[in-house]
N, C-alpha and C positions, 0 to 999 in steps of 0.2 A: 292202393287196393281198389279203389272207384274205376281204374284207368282198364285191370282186369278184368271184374264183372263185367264192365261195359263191351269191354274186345270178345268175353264169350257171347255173352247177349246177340252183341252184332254179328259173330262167326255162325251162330246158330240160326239167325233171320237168314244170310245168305243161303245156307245149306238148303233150308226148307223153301225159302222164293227158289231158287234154281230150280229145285225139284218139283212145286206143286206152283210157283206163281204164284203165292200170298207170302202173307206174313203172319200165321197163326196167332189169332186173341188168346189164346193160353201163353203162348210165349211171351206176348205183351202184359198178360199180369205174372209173370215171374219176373221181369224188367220192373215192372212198378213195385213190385213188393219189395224185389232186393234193393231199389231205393229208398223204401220206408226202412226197414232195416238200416239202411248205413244212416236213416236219418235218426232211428232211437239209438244206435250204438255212439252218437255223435261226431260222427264221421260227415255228415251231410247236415249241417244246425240248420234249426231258424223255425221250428215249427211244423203245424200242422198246417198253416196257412200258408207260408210261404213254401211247403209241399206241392201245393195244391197248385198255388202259381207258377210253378216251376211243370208240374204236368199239364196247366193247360194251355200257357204259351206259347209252346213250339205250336199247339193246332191252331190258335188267332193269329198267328205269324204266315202259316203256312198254308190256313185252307182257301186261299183264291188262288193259290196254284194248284191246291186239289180242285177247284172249279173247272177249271180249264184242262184238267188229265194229265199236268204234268208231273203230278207223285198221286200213288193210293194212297188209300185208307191205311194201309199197313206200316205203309214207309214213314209217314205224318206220326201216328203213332208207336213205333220204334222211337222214333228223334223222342217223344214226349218221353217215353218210358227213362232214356237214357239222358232226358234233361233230370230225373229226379235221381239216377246216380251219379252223373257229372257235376250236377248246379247248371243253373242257366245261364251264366256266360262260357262253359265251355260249347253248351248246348247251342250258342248264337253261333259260336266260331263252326260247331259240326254241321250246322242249317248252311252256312256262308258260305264253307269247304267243297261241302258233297255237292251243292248245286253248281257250284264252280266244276265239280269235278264232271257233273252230269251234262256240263253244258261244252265242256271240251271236249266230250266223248259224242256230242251229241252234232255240235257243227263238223266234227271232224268225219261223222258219219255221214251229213249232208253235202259235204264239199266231196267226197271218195264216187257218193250217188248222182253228184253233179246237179243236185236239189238243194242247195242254199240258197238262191236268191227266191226259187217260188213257195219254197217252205217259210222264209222270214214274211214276203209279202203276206202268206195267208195268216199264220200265224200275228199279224199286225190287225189282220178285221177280227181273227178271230177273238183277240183278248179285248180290241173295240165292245163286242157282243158282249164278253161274261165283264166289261165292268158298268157297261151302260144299261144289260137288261138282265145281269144277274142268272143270266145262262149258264146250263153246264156245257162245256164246249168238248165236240170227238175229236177234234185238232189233233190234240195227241193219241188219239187212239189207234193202233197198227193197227192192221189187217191180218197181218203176219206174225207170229207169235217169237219168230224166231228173230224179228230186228225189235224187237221190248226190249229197253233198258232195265235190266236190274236193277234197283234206286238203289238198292241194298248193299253193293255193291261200291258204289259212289258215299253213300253211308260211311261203309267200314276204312274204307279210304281215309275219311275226314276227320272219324273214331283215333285212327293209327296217328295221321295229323298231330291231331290236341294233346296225344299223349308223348309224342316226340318233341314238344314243343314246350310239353309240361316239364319232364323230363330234364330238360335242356334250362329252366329258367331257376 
């Protein structure tokens, strides 16, 4: 049931990023509430507490790569919303997956553009910067709207992952 919600959740993040390039704070409290839900119907136990922990670790996990540009605000919180319908260890495996998926998609972009070796170099000063002075770093910020990564996308990827894998055990 968890495996569902979460596949619309994330099928509806992508639709709306494709189209507008966020990820709507209303769609994020219908991700968090359908996890309170599966957590009073006792599908998702453990409390009000370990709710709470479960929504805000994916962001203490994840916000020094929001530092640096390489996931929004939106995508950070998607993962949260979909750690309180998964649980948090499917939620570590979907952080794990999508950034793995983000990051094949991402040298493989670099290496087509012929920009991997000057991308990695800068990319080395720049995360220098956001961990020694606490910067927020443009590093990853395009120019170009049309070479953005969808995170959302890398996401639902990772979604499909846990759940084939859940499936499977």
């Amino acid at each position: 049931m968890e495996g569902g919600v979460a596949l619309v959740l994330t099928f509806a993040a992508v639709c709306t990023d494709l189209k507008t390039m966020r990820v709507p704070n209303g769609l994020i409290v219908l991700g968090v509430l359908a996890g309170a839900m599966l957590s009073s119907m006792g599908i998702r136990s453990g409390g009000v507490i370990l709710f709470l922990i479960r929504l805000v670790l994916p962001v203490v996990i994840l916000y020094p790569v929001y530092l640096m540009r390489g996931l929004g605000a939106g995508d950070i919180k998607l993962i949260a919303a979909l750690s309180t319908i998964m649980g948090a260890d499917l939620a570590l495996a979907v952080i794990i997956y999508s950034l793995f998926i983000g990051a094949i998609i991402g040298i493989t972009r670099w290496i087509l553009k012929g920009q991997f070796l000057y991308r990695l170099q800068s990319m080395r000063y720049e995360m220098y910067d956001v961990l020694l002075y606490k910067q927020n770093s443009a590093y990853f910020t395009e120019t170009n709207k049309k070479e953005k990564l969808h995170f959302t996308i890398c996401i639902m990827g990772a979604v499909i992952i846990c759940i084939m894998k859940e499936g499977m055990e």
